[in-house]
N, C-alpha and C positions, 0 to 999 in steps of 0.2 A: 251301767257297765256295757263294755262294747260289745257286739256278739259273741265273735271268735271267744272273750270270756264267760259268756255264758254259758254256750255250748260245753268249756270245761267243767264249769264250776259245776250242773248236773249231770252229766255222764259219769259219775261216779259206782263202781262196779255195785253198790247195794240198789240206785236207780237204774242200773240198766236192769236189775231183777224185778225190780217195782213196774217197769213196763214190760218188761215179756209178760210178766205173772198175769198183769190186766189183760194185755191182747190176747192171752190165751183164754182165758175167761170169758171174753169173751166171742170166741172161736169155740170152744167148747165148753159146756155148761159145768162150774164147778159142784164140789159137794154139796154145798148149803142150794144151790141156787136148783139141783137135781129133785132138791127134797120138799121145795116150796116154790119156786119160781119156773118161768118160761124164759127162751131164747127174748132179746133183744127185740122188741115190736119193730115193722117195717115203718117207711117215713110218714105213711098215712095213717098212723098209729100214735107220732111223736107230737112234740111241740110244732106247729106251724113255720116254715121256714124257709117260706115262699115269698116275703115281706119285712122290709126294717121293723123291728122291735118298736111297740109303742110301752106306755109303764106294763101293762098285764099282758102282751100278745107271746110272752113266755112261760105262762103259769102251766102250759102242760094241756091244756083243750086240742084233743086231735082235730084234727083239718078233714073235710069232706072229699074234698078234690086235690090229689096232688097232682101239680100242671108236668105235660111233659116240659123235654129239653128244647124243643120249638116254641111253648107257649110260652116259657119261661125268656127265651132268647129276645124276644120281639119288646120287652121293658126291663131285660135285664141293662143295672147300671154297676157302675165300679163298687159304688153305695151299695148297691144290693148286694152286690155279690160277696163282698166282706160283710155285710150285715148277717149276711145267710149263715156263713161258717160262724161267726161271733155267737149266734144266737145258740146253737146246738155245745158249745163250748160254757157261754151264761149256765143254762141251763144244769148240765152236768155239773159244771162247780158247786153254783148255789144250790140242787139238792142235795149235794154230796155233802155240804154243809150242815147244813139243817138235817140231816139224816144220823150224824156223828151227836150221841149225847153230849153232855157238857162237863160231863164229871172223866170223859175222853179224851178230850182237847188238851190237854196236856200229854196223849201217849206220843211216846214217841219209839218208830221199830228200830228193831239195832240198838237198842240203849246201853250209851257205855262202849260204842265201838267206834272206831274212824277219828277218835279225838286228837289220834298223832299226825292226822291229816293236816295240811297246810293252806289250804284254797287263794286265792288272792281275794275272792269274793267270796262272801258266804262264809255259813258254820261249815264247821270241819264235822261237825255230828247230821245225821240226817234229821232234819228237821221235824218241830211236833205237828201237831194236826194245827195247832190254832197259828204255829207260824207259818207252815204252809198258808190258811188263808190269811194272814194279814199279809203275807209276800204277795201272792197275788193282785188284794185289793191295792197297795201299793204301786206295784207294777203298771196295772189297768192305770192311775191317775198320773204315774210317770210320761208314760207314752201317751197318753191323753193329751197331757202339758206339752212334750212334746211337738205333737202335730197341732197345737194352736198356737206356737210360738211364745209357751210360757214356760218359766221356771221349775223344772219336775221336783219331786221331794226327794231327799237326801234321802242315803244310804237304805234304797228300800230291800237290798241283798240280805238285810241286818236285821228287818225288820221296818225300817222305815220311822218316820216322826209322831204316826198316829198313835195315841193313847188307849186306844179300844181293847178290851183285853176280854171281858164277859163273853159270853158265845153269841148275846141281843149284840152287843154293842159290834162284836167282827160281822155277824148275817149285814148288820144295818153298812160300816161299814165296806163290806164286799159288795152289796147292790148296788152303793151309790157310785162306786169305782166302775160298774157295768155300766151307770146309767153315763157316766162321763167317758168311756170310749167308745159306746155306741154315739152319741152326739160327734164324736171326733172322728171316728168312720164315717160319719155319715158326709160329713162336708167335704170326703176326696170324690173327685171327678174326673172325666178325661180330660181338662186344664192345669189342674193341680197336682195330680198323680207324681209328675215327678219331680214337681219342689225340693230342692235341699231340706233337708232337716236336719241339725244338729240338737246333740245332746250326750249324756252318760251311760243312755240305755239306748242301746243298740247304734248307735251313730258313730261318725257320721253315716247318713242315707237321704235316703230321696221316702215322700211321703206312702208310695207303692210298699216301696221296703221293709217300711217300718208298721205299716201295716200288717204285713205276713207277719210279722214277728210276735204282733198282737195273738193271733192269731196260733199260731205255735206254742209261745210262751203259756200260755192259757190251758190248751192242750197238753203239756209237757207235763205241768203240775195234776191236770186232772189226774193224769196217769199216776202220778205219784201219791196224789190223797187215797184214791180205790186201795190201795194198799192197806193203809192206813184203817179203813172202815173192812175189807174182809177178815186182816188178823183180829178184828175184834167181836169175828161173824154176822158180819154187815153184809148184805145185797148193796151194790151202790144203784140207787134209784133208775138211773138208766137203763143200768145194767139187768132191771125185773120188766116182765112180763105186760104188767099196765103200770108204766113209771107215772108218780103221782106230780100232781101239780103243786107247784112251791109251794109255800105255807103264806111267805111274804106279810106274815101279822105281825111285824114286831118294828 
């Protein structure tokens, strides 16, 4: 899908609620989160996010040392610097994920509302929990494809081609979508940056471009699953006090 249709297809008045709700959440500490939880730990407190992702450098182990904006500057590379954001985004999804029971995975909020809606892309209903993450996991192998000059997969607006439907089989499916657009961030450089890239998601662009969009797109839905996990009186993993480290056993 090209941006400009992205952009429509979620700004739909019940998501633009789904993200004030979370921002304010965490801005100020909700109900649940007053009665059991602390504010948002500081970044020497989170997942490490100093360093491209290796398979486990995002299970959640705080970091000893957060480097300043000098130490940082002197090896920072285009690689990193979308590794960095990607990771803190992995992160949030995938516990957000595994945080959601399975016998939940099918809630879906608003149910029953927005059906006379029209979209060009996407359901006209706000999406359930487990199509949010297979949208995602989709998405991440789309733009993957992408920037390596391969064939992305059909209709991931819809849902996409994958079969995965268990909550084992979406977790396994959504990490190995992380493990394939971290590998595909990591190969842009200041040679490559701004290659053409065509494609149906988000193109045409240049490989910078479509980058952010990784990036964003990612972001966009977290905000939209937290919804999803507080109306069913869920903390989302981040969003507590000492967020726990993925599970990643399955």
């Amino acid at each position: 899908m090209y941006l400009p249709r992205l952009v429509a297809l979620y700004f739909s008045p019940f998501v633009l609620a789904a993200v004030l709700l979370d921002g304010h959440s965490i801005a100020h500490k909700s109900a649940d989160a007053q009665s059991s939880q602390q504010a948002a730990p500081p970044l020497s407190q989170r997942p490490d996010v100093t360093k491209p992702l290796e398979d486990k450098s995002v299970q959640g182990a705080p970091q000893q040392h957060e480097p300043s904006a000098a130490e940082m500057s002197k090896k920072e590379t285009v690689a990193s610097a979308f590794l960095r954001g990607l990771q803190f985004q992995e992160y949030e999804i995938r516990s957000t994920t595994e945080a959601m029971p399975e016998e939940k995975y099918s809630y879906r909020p608003a149910e029953g509302k927005f059906k006379n809606e029209k979209p060009e892309f996407g359901p006209a209903e706000v999406r359930t929990f487990a199509e949010q993450v297979k949208h995602v996991a989709c998405a991440n192998f789309a733009f993957a494809a992408e920037l390596d000059g391969q064939k992305p997969p059909d209709a991931c607006d819809k849902g996409g081609p994958s079969p995965a439907k268990s909550k084992k089989e979406l977790l396994i499916y959504l990490r190995d979508s992380f493990a394939a657009i971290r590998k595909s961030l990591g190969a842009i450089d200041a040679k490559n940056m701004f290659d053409p890239i065509e494609g149906p998601y988000a193109g045409p662009n240049t490989r910078l471009g479509l980058a952010t969009v990784v990036i964003w797109h990612d972001a966009d839905h977290y905000g939209q699953m937290t919804l999803h996990l507080r109306l069913n009186g869920i903390v989302p993993p981040a969003s507590r006090g000492n967020p726990p480290a993925l599970q990643d056993n399955y």
